[in-house]
N, C-alpha and C positions, 0 to 999 in steps of 0.2 A: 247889494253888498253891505251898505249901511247897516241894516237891519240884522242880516244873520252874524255880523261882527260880534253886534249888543247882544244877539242872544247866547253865542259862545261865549265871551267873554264874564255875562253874568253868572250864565252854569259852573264856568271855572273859579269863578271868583266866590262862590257860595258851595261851590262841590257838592252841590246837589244835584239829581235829574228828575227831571220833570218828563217824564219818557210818555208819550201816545202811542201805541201802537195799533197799527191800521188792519184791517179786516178788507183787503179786496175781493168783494166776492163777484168777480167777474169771474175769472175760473176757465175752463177747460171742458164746457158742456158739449159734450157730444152723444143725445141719444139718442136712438137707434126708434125704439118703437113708440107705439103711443097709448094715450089714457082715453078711458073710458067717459072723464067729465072733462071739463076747462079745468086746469091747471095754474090757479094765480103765483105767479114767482115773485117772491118779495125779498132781495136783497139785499147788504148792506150799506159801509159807505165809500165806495170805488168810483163812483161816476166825480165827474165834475162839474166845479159851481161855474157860472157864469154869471157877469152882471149885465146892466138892462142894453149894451151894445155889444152882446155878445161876448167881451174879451172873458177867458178864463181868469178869473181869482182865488184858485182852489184846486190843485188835483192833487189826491194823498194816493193815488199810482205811484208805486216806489220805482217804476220803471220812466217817472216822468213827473218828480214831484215838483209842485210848483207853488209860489204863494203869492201876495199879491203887493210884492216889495218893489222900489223902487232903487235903480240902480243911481249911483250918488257919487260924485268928486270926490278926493283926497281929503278935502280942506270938510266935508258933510261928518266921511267917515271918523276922522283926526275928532271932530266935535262931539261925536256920539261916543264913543271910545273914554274921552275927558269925561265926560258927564256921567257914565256910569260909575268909570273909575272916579273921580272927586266924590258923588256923594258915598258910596260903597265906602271911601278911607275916612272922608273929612266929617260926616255926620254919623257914621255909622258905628266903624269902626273904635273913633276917638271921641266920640259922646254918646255911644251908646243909642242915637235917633238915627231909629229906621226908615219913617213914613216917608220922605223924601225918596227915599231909593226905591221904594215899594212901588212908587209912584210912575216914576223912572223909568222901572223896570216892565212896568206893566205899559206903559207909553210906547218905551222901545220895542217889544214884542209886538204889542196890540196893531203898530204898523206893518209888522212885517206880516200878519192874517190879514189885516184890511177889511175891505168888504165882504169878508166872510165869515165875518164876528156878527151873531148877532145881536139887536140893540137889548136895553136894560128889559125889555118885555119877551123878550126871546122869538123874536118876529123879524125878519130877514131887511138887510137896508139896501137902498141904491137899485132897487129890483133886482137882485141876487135871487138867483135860481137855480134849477140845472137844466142844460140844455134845452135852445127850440126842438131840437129834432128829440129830445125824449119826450117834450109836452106833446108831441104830434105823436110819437108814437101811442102813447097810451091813449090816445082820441082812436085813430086809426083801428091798434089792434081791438080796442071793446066793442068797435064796428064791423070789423072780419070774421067771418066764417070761415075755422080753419081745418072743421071737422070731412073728412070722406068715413068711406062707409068702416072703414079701419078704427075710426076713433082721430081723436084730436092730435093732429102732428103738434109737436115738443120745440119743434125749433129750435136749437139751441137753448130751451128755455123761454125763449123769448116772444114766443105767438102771444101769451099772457102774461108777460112780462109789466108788473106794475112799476113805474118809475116814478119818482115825488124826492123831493127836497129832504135828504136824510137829516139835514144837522135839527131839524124842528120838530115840534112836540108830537111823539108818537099817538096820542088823543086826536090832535088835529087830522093828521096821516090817516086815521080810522076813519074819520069820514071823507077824504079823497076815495080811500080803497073800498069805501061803504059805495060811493056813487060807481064805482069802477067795476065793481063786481053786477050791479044791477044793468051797468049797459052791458057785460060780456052775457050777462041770461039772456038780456033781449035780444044779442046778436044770434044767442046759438039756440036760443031755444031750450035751453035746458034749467030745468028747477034749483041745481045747484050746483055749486063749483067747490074745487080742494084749494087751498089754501099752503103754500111750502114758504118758509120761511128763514132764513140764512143769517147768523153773525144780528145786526142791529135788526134787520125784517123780522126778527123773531116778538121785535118790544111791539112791533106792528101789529102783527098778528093776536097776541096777547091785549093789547089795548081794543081792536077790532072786537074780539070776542066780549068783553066788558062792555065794550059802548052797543053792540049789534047781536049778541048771544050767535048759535049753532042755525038758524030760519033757515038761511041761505048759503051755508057749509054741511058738503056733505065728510069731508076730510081734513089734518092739519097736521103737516110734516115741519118739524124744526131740525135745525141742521144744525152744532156750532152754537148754542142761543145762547145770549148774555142776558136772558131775562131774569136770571136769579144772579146776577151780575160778574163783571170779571175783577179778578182779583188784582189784575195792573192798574185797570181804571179806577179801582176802589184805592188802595193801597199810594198810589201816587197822587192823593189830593186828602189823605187821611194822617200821615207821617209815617208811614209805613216801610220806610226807606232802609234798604240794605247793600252794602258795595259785599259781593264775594268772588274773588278771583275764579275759584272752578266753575260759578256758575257763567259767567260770562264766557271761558273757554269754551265752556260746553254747546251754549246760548250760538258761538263762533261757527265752532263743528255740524252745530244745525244749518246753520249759516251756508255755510260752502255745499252741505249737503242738496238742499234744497235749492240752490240756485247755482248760476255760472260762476259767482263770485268766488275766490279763492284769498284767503288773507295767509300772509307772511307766514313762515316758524316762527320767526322772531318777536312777534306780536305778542303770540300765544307763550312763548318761553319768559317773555318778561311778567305777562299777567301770571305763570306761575311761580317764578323764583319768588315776586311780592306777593301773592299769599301764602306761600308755605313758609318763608322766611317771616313771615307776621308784621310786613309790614301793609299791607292793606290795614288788617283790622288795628292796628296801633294808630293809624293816620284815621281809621273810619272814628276809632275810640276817644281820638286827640279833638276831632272837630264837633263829635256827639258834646263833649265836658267843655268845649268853649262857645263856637257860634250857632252850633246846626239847631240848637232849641232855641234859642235866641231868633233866629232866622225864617224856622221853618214854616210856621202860620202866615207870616208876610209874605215870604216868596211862592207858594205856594199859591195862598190866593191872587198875587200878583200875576203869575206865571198862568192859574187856571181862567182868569178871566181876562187873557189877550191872547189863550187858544185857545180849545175846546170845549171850556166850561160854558159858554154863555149859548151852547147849542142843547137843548132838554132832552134831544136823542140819547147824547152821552149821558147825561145825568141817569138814563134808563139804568142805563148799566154800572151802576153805583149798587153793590148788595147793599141789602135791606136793613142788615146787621150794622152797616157803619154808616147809614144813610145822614143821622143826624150830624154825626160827628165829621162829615162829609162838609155840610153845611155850613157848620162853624168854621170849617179851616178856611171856605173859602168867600165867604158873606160875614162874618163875624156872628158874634152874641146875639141874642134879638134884641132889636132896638138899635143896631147900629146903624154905621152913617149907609154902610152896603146893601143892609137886610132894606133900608128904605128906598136905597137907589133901585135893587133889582126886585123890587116888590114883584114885579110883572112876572120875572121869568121864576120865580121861586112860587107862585102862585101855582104856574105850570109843571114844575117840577112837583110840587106836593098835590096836586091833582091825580099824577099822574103815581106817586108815592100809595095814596089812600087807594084808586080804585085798581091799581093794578099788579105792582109791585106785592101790596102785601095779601092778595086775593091771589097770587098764581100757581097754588097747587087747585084750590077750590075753581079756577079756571081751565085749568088743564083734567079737572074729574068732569068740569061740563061738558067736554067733549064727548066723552063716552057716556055722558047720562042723557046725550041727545042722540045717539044710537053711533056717535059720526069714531071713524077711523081715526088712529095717532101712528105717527113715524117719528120716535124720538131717536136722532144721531149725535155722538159724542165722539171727537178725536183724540188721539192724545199720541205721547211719542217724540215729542221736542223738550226741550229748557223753555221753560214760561220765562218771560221777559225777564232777565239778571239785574232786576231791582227792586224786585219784594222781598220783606224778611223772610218767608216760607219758598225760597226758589228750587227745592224738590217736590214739590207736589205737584202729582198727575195732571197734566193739563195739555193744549194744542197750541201752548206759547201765550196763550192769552186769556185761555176759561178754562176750569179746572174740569175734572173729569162729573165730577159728584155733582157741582151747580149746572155743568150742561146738561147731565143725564135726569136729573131731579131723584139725585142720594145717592147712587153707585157708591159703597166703599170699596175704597181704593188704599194702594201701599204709597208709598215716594216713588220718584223713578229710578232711586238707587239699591229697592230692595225690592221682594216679593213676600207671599206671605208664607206662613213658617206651618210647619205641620200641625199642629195644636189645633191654627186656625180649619188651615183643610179637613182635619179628623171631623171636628163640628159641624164641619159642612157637610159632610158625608152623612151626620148622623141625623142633621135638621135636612135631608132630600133638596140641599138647594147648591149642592156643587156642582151642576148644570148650568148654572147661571156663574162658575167664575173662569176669566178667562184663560187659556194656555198658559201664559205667560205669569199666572198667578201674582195679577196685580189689579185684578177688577171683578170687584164680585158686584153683579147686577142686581141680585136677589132682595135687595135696598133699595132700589131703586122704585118709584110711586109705579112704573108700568115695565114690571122686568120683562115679560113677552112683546111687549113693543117697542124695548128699546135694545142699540145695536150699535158697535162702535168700532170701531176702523182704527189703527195702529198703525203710524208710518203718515200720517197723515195731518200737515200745522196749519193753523187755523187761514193763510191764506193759500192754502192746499185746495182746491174745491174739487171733487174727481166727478167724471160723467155717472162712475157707478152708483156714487152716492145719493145721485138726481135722480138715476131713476126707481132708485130705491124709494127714496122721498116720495114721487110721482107715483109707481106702482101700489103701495100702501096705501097713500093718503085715498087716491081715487078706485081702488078696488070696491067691487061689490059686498065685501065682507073685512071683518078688524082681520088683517093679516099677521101671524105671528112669526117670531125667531124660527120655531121649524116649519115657516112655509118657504123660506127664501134658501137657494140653492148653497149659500155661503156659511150660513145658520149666523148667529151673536155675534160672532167676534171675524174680523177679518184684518190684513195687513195688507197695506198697498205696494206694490213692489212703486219705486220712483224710476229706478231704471228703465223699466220697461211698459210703465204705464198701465200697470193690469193692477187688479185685483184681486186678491189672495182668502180663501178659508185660513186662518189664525189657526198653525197646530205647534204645536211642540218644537218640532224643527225650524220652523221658519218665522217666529215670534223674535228672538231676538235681534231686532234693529236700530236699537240706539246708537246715533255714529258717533260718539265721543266715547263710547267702551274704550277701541282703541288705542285711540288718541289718550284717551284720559288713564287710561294703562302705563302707559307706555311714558307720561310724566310722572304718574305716582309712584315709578321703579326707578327714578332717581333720585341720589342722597344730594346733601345740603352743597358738598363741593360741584358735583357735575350741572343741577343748579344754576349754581353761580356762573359756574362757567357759562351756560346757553347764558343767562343774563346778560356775560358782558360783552360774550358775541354779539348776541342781538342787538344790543345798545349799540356798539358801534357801527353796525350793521346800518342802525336808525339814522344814527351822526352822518355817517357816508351818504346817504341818501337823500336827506337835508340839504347837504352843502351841495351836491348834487342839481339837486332842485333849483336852489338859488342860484347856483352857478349856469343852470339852462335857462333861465329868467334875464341876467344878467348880460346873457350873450344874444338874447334876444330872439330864443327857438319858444 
């Protein structure tokens, strides 16, 4: 409790967000039939870390998120609370000195990750891992033979299912998966295996092929990739920060849609009286002209390096474009006291910058200059996280439509594109490649016939169809294209009912905050106010509420 105290209490007291968002690619794999090679599955980062006695230190499961805090007295928390708040007013505020609080700030956080930070070299402490039973797995399955006269059962994905320590250097990774794929030949007997890769498994695979070329891939599916990076993870360590009330409603409406979750009217009624009333951006505009530049480089690197930053996975997923500037927010200048402290992990990180990062179209052409199959899948159809300055652009809440697909132009998800564009298309024979819903034209993209994208579907979405799309492409005897598959380019996944949809005209429009976000934009300034002041006391009631079932001791 200690800990998550200090870390809301800094958030609010700097009104910034330092927001992660998580990629579970555990998913809903159910396929049906099988491949024709071994199948290596490389996932994201859903599993959990353990330390060297097994207890969990790590699970970013949002059905089960955990960290590796310690629960603490009145008299611990009362301490930690003072100490943020003192130096935040008494050094920061009234002398303008930050470092103390940076310091702080990065202390109090850095507890509540724990052993799941890795050290100044980006190398795991306390024997932090992830599970015995995934090490055993991957021993086990590269020893199994899972093939019958059918081809290779899919298992859930999971017969070749590679597992390894996502938060560390995808370079390193490559040669676990380097050794892993040479026991699964020797198991089956076979010259080569496909390669699918998911969310971070995508940095894997891509490093893979740098460090070990096409020998021993005969296919390579990416699903979701942040190899050309995501715009949250870039954007949230760069100062890229934006508060906008509809995009967060909207962010909400995703919210409810895709899960059990249900949040209030009243929620949503006060986030919009405050932006359309202009008080968001007056209050965003008030803390831009006093602290937030002031603040932002300290808390920022504070913040990134006592969570995610000190793991080179994420760094994968920094584009390329703001990589340096990435750097500095949160190691400083060169020559500073950081750039010396995390020589180690910055090493890793620009290794990983030079050989892969900025090689991954000319990596992605090695596929096909080595005869080998691609299955490139992109999602889209949600509000990308509601704290980038660009929060309508095409994306699966997390990677944009254009960096997953490598180029798709694309519209916002609040337009389509306009006849002009269409006529052009029509005349350059590449209106084949844009989608119904004319907001994705493929024809940009480095492999418009191998690439194929699903609508209705957010980045921790995973559906079986798309596995075995993945699957069926990567390990086919030939490059399979857009019209060999029965759905063709574009498809929409119904959520209701768990199927799979051909993308046409009629059945394209699924944004669930239309609605919703309708049906607030057709009210004037008074009606408004009014939901405002419902809702507020809506809140008040429910508060005292609380307190009062606390107090009575339910």
């Amino acid at each position: 409790m200690k800990k998550i105290v200090s870390l809301i209490l800094s958030i609010i007291l700097i009104v910034s967000v330092f927001a992660v968002p998580v990629a579970n690619a555990e998913g809903k794999i159910v396929p049906e039939d099988k491949s024709k090679v071994p199948v290596i599955n490389i996932r994201g980062d859903g599993e959990p870390i353990v330390n060297k006695d097994g207890k969990e230190v790590l699970n970013l499961n949002f059905s089960e998120l955990k960290f590796d805090g310690n629960t603490a007295d009145k008299e611990n928390v009362k301490e930690s609370i003072l100490n943020v708040i003192t130096l935040f007013i008494k050094e920061g505020l009234l002398t303008g000195k930050w470092d103390n609080y940076y310091a702080a700030l990065q202390k109090e956080v850095g507890e509540l990750f724990g052993d799941a930070l890795l050290d100044e070299n980006g190398n795991a402490v306390n024997g932090t891992d992830i599970t015995p039973n995934h090490r055993k797995a991957v021993e086990n399955s590269s020893r199994t033979n899972f093939k019958n006269a059918d081809g290779y059962y899919r298992n859930n994905g999971n017969s070749y299912r590679f597992w390894y320590d996502w938060r560390l250097d995808p370079m390193e990774i490559a040669d676990e998966l380097n050794d892993y794929i040479k026991s699964v030949k020797k198991a089956t007997g076979e010259k080569k295996v496909a390669l699918v890769g998911m969310c971070l498994g995508t940095n894997v695979v891509f490093a893979y092929l740098s460090k070990y070329g096409m020998d021993d891939i005969c296919g390579v599916g990416i699903d979701g990739g942040i190899q050309n990076g995501s715009d949250v993870l870039t954007k949230a360590i760069t100062g890229h920060f934006s508060i906008d009330g509809d995009a967060i409603n909207r962010f909400i409406f995703d919210v409810e849609a895709y899960s059990d979750s249900e949040v209030d009217d009243y929620v949503t009624d006060i986030i919009d009286y405050l932006q359309k009333s202009g008080t968001i951006g007056a209050a965003t505009a008030g803390l831009k002209a006093t602290l937030y530049y002031r603040l932002v480089t300290g808390v920022t690197s504070a913040l990134a390096l006592s969570t995610c930053f000190t793991w080179p996975s994420y760094w994968a997923g920094i584009k390329e474009t703001d990589y340096e500037t990435a750097k500095n927010y949160v190691f400083g200048p060169e020559g500073s006291e950081k750039r010396q402290k995390y020589a180690g992990l910055i090493a890793k990180i620009d290794n990983y910058d030079m050989n892969v990062r900025c090689r991954l179209p000319e990596l992605l052409k090695s596929v096909k200059d080595a005869g080998g199959n691609l299955c490139i899948l992109a999602k889209y159809g949600s509000q990308i996280f509601p704290i980038t300055d660009d929060n309508t652009v095409l994306a699966d809440q997390l990677v944009t439509v254009k960096d997953a697909s490598f180029g798709a132009t694309t519209t916002d998800i609040l337009s389509e594109f306009d006849d002009n564009y269409m006529k052009k298309a029509e005349e350059n024979g590449t209106a084949k490649y844009i989608s119904p819903d004319k907001q994705v034209d493929a024809s940009t993209c480095l492999y418009p016939d191998y690439s194929w994208f699903i609508k209705n579907a957010s980045h921790t979405n995973w559906t079986h169809y798309e596995f075995n799309l993945l699957v069926t492409v990567s390990s086919a005897d030939r490059q399979l294209t857009i019209d060999d598959t029965d759905l063709g380019q574009y498809m929409v996944f119904d959520n209701e009912n768990r199927t799979m949809l051909k993308m046409t005209e009629e059945n394209c429009n699924t944004y669930h905050f239309d609605t919703k976000q309708a049906k607030n934009d057709n009210k004037n300034f008074f009606t408004r106010f009014l939901a405002f002041f419902r809702s507020f006391m809506n809140i008040v009631t429910d508060i005292f509420k609380f307190i009062n079932s606390k107090l009575e001791g339910k």
